[in-house]
C-alpha positions, 0 to 999 in steps of 0.5 A: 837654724833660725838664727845664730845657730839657733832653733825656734825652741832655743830663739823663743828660750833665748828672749823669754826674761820671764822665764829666766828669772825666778822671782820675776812675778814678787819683782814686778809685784813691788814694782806696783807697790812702790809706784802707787807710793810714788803717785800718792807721796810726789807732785805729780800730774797723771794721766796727761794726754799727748795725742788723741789715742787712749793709751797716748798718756803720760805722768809728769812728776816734778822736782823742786827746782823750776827749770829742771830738766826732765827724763822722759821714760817708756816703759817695756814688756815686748812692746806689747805688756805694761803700761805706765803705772807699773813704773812710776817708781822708776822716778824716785832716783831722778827726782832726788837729783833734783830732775823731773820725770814723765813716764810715757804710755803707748798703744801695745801691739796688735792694737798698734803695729812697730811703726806706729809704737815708734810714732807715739813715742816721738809725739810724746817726747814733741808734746813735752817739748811744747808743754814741759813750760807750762809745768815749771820745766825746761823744754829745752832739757829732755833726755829720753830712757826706756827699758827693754822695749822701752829701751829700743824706742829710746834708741828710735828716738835718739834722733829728734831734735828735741832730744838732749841725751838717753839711757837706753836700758837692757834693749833691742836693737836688731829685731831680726831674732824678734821677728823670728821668735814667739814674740812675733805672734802679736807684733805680726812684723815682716822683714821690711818693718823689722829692718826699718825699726832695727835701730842698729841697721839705722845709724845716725850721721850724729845724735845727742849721747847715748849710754846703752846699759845692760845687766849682766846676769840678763841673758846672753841675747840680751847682752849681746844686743847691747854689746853689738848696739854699743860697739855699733855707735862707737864705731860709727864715731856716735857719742856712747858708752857701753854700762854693763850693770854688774849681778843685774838681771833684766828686772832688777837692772832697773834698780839702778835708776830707780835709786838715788845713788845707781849707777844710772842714776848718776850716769844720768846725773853727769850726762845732764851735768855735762849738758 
């Protein structure tokens, strides 16, 4: 056994969310079709560079208000799918809270290896922090989110100063079973930089809050990682709260940010409310 009684089979099944949800490609197909609305009906800047790399880019959209605070989102896909343009509708329920929105772009693996992913992303959310004025915002109100693999780097990432608070989104936080499993074929982690990016084996002494949410129709790993992550935090005396998301899967918990009145979006709300 691999892991957790385990086998490769039942590991690679264990972490496989397309799979697992039947009508994942007409979900991800919508994605598109309401992210490129997004792009064409919002004040928005695209394609903002934030290092020298061609994948280090970011959207900002901006709401209304000067001064607002910004939700810095990284999107998933195993750290190795996706980019940016697939989730611009994520900022339609921020942006109706009167919050901006950037949503950041990374290298994918193998072109980057996990250091190096998490790297990015922490110069992005600093090229924020020093440029957000130019643009209206307030550099001094970024919260930071992310899904899957986006949700692990928001976890990463937690830490820097620049940082307010985070959403962390059906993630992973131990990357042991990753490391094991099929997703390992283009991340190439050892057990060294497994441990080093497992956000769970690296709690902090203290860090601005965290809500760790999870849909709980994903699948039982899944949820399992955001159980243990939660409990983790909380043990640890870290500000956290564990937000199960009731009937959610893995694609259709993000429903609950993208809308004006989900739940993320609120717990959003009152945590930068709260600020």
């Amino acid at each position: 056994m691999l892991f957790r009684g385990m086998d490769r089979a039942q590991l690679d099944a264990a972490y496989n969310n397309s799979a697992a949800v039947e009508n994942y490609a007409a979900i991800k197909l919508e994605w598109s079709r309401r992210s490129a609305r997004v792009r064409d009906s919002r004040r928005g800047h695209l394609d903002l560079v934030y290092g020298s790399a061609p994948r280090q880019r970011l959207d900002l959209f901006l709401a209304d208000d000067r001064g607002a605070a910004t939700l810095a989102f990284i999107h998933g896909g195993y750290w190795q799918r996706n980019d940016k343009s697939e989730y611009s509708y994520i900022a339609e329920g921020p942006l109706a809270h009167g919050f901006n929105v950037a949503v950041v772009e990374y290298t994918l693996a193998p072109d980057a290896r996990m250091d190096q992913i998490v790297g990015e992303v922490g110069l992005a959310l600093g090229w924020l922090a020093a440029h957000l004025a130019e643009y209206g915002a307030d550099p001094g109100l970024i919260y930071v989110s992310g899904h899957s693999a986006g949700g692990h780097l928001t976890a990463m990432t937690i830490g820097l100063g620049v940082v307010r608070g985070g959403l962390a989104v059906s993630g992973l936080y131990d990357l042991a079973p990753i490391r094991l499993s099929y997703l390992n074929a283009k991340l190439g982690l050892d057990a060294s930089e497994a441990r080093r990016n497992s956000p769970i084996a690296h709690l902090l002494a203290q860090a601005a809050p965290l809500v760790i949410a999870y849909g709980t129709s994903e699948l039982p790993e899944l949820c399992r990682q955001s159980v243990a992550y939660a409990s983790a935090w909380i043990d640890h005396g870290l500000p956290s709260r564990l937000l199960p998301i009731e009937g959610a899967d893995y694609f259709t918990v993000l429903e609950s940010l993208a809308a004006p009145d989900g739940v993320l979006t609120n717990a959003l709300a009152e945590m930068i409310g709260n600020d």
